[in-house]
C-alpha positions, 0 to 999 in steps of 0.5 A, a space after each residue: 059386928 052390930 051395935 050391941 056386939 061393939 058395946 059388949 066388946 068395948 064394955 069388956 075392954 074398958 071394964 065397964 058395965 054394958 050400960 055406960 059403953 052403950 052411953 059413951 059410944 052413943 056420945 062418940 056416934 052423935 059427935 061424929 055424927 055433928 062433925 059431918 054435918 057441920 065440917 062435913 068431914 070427921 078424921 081419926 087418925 090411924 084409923 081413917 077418915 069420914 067425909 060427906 060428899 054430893 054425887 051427881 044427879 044423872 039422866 037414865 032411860 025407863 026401859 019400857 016407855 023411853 022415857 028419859 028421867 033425872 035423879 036429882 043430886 044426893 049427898 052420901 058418906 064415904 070412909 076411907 081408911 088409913 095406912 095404919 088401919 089397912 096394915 092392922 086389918 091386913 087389907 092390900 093397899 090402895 091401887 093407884 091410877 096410872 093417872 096418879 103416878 108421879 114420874 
């Protein structure tokens, strides 16, 4: 589903006309959108959690050259959704690692 296609459903839910969805959802993106700048992370219950995360910086070989490059640190945006979103969409639940059992 694409942006047009969410504003158009959302429109027909609330009985509102195409342009105020397309506000309201715009309104709801760019506070979403400050919460992860700035806490960096934006929780909604029952439906999941966003969360800005660093993934570090890593050495890889230039196959032609040998030539060892690093990349340097990024910041990426992860979602992780919740229980009660899993069950509503039917998705398996979560694998936990052997790591993460409590005996």
């Amino acid at each position: 589903m694409n942006k047009t296609q969410l504003v158009a459903k959302f429109a027909s839910l609330a009985s509102i006309p195409d342009s105020r969805a397309d506000f309201y959802l715009a309104a709801l993106l760019d506070a979403m959108e400050s919460g992860l700048r700035h806490d960096g992370r934006v929780a909604i219950k029952d439906f999941g959690t966003f969360e800005r995360r660093v993934r570090s910086g890593r050495s890889y070989r230039v196959p032609g050259t040998e030539q060892i490059v690093t990349s340097p640190p990024r910041e990426k945006v992860t979602f992780r959704p919740s229980p009660a979103l899993r069950a509503r969409i039917g998705c398996a639940p979560a694998v936990q690692h052997e790591s993460e059992v409590k005996v």
